[in-house]
C-alpha positions as CSV (number, residue, x, y, z in Angstrom):
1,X,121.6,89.4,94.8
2,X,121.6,85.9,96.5
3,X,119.8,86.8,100.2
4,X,122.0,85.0,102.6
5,X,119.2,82.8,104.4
6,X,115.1,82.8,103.2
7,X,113.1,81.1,106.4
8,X,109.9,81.1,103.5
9,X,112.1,79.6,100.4
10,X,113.5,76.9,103.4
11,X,109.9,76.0,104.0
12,X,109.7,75.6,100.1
13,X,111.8,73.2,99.7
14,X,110.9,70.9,102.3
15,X,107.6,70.9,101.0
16,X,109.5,70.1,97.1
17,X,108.8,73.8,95.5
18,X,112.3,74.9,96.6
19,X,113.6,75.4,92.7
20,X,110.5,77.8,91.9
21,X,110.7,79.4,96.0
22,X,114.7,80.3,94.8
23,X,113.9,81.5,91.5
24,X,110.7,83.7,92.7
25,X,111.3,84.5,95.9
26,X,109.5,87.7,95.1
27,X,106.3,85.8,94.2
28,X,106.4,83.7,97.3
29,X,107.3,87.0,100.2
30,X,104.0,88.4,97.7
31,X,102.1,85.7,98.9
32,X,103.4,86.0,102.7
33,X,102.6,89.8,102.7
34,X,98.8,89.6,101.1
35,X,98.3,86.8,103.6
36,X,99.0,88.9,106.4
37,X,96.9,92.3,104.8
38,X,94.0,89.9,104.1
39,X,93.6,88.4,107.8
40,X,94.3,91.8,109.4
41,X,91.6,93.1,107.7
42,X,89.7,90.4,108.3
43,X,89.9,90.9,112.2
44,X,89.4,94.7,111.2
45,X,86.4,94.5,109.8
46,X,85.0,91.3,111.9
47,X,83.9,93.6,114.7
48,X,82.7,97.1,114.1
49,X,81.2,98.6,116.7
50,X,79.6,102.5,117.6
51,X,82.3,103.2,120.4
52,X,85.5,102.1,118.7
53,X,88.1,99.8,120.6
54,X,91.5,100.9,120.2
55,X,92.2,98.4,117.0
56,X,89.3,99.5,115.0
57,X,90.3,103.4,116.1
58,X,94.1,102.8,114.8
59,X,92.5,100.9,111.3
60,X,89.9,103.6,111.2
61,X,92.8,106.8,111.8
62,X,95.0,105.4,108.9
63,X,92.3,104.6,106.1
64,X,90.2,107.6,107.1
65,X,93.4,109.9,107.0
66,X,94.4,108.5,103.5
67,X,91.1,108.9,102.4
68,X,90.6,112.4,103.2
69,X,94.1,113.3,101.7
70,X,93.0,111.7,98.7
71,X,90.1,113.3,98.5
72,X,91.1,116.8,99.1
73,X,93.6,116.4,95.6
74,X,91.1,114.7,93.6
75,X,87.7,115.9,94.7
76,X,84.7,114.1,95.9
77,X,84.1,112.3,92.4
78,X,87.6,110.4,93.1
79,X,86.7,108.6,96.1
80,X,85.3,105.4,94.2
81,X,88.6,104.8,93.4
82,X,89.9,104.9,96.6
83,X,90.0,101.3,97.7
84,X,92.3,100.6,94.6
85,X,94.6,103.4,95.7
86,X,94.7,102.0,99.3
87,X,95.2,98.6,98.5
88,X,97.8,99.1,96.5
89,X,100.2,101.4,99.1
90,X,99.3,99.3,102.2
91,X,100.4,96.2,99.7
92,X,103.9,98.5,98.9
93,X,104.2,99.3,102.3
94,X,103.9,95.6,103.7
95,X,106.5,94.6,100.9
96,X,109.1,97.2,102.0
97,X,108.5,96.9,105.7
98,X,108.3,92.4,105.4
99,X,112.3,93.1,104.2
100,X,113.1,94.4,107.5
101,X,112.8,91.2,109.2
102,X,115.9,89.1,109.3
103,X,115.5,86.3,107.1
104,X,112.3,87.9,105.1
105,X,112.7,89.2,101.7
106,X,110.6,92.5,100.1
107,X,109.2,91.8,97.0
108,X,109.7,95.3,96.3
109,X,113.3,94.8,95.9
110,X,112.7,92.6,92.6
111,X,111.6,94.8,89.1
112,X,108.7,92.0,88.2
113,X,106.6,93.3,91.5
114,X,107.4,97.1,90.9
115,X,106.8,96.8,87.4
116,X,103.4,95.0,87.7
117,X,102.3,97.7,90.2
118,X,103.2,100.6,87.7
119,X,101.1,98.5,85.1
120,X,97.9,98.4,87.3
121,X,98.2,102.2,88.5
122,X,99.2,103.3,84.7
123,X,96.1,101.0,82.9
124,X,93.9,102.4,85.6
125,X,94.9,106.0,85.1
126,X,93.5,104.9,81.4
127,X,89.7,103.7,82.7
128,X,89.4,106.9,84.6
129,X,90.1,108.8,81.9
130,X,87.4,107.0,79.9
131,X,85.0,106.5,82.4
132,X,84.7,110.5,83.2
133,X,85.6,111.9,79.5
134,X,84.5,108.8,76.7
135,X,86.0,109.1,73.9
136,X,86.6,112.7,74.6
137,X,89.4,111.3,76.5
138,X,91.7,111.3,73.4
139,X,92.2,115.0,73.7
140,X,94.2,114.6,76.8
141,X,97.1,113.3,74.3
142,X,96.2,115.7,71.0
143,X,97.3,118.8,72.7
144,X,95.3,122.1,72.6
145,X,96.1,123.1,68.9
146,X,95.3,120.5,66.2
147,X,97.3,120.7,63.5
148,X,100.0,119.9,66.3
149,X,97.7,116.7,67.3
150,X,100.7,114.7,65.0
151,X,103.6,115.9,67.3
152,X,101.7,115.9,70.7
153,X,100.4,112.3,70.4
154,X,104.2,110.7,70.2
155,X,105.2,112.9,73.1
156,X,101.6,112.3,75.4
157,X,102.1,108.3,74.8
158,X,106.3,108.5,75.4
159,X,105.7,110.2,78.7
160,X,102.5,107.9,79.6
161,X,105.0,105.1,78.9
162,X,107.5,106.8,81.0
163,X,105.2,106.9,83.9
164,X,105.2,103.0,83.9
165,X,109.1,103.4,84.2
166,X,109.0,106.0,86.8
167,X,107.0,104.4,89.2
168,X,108.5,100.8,89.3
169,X,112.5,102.0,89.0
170,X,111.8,104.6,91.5
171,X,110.6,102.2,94.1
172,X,112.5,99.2,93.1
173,X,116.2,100.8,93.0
174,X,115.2,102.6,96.9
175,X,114.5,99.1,98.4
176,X,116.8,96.8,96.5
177,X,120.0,99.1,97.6
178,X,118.4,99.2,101.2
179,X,118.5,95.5,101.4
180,X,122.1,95.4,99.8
181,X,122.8,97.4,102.3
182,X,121.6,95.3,105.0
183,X,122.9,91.9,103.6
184,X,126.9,94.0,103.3
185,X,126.2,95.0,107.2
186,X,124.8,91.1,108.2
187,X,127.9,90.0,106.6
188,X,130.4,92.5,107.6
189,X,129.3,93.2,111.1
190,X,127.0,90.4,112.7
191,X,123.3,89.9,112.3
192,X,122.2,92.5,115.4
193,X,123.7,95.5,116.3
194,X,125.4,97.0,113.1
195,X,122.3,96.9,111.2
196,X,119.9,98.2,113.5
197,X,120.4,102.1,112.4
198,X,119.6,101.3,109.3
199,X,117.0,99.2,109.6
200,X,115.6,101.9,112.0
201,X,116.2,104.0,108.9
202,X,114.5,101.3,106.7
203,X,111.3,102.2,108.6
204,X,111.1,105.3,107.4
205,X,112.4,104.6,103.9
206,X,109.6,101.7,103.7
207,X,106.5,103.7,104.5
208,X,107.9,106.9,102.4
209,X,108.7,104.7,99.4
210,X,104.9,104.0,99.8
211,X,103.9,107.3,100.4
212,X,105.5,108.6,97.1
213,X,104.1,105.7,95.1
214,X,100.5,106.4,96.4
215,X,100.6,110.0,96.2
216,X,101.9,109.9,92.3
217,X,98.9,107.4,91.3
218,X,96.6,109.9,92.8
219,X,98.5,112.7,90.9
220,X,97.5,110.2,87.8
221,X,94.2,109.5,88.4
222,X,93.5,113.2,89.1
223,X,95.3,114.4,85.9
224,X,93.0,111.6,84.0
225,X,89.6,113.1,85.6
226,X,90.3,117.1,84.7
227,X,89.3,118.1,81.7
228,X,91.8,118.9,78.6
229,X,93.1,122.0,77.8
């Protein structure tokens, strides 16, 4: 789908990298969106102080609410893995919320950042697994009764694989319709007031779409730690 106007790919090309801004504009909105994460939490964390002002409460409300909503599915032995988890959905969330902005495209309305998302929760799932079983891990795909080990394994590593699929389709088929939907509605009905119930919409679409993402990896991770049965 050809975005009707990119302000990020214009600067591209007057700069000469309009070719690879207009064949990756998911790569360069990626760039755009960890920009902004990486200052805000630079100011986050740049003054931390025993009574809170109101921008370290709001930073402290969010990652101490996803924290303890992690923690209360996974246990205290999964928060080390928490700053992965978090990264990842406030990354997801700035990607679908950046495609709200007229003239800003989500990266999470291209497969290749979707995908590679899936890959790092999916691989992950696989250290945990290790890192609390060893090699004991393996049992987690041989079933509970061995001499059906040779039919579990196939089905264990076709549904890990599936998991890979899940996760990126899931989240790239929500926010690439959404933003076909708002480049019909630019077209058909003006730039302002046509779209702004669904863009309204796209608020909440954004931050669930997140939501779901993170709250399946945890489901992962958590499945990796327990022991097999």
């Amino acid at each position: 789908m050809e975005h009707p106007y990119l302000f990020i790919v214009k600067f591209f090309e007057l700069i000469g990298l309009g070719d690879f801004a207009h064949a990756y504009p998911h790569v360069v909105y990626s760039w755009v969106v960890m920009a902004v994460v990486i200052i805000l939490a630079a100011l986050a964390a740049k003054r931390i102080d025993m009574i809170p002002t109101k921008g370290q409460n709001f930073f402290e409300v969010i990652i101490s609410g996803m924290e303890e909503f992690m923690v209360d599915l996974t246990g205290e032995e999964g928060r080390w893995f928490f700053p992965l988890i978090a990264t990842v959905f406030v990354y997801i969330a700035g990607c679908n919320l950046v495609g709200l902005i007229p003239g800003f495209f989500p990266p999470t309305a291209s497969i290749n950042t979707t995908l590679s998302c899936a890959l790092v929760v999916v691989v992950f799932t696989h250290v945990i697994g290790v890192k609390c079983h060893g090699v004991k891990y393996i049992k987690h795909f041989l079933g509970p009764i061995w001499w059906m080990s040779p039919i579990i394994f196939p089905i264990e590593v076709i549904g890990h694989l599936a998991r890979i699929l899940s996760l990126s389709f899931r989240l790239f088929g929500n926010m690439f319709g959404h933003e076909l939907v708002l480049a019909i509605l630019f077209m058909l009905a003006g730039a302002f007031f046509a779209p702004l119930p669904i863009m309204v919409m796209g608020i909440f679409v954004a931050l669930v779409q997140a939501f779901v993402f993170f709250l399946l990896s945890i489901m992962y991770f958590s499945g990796a730690m327990e022991e097999a049965h």
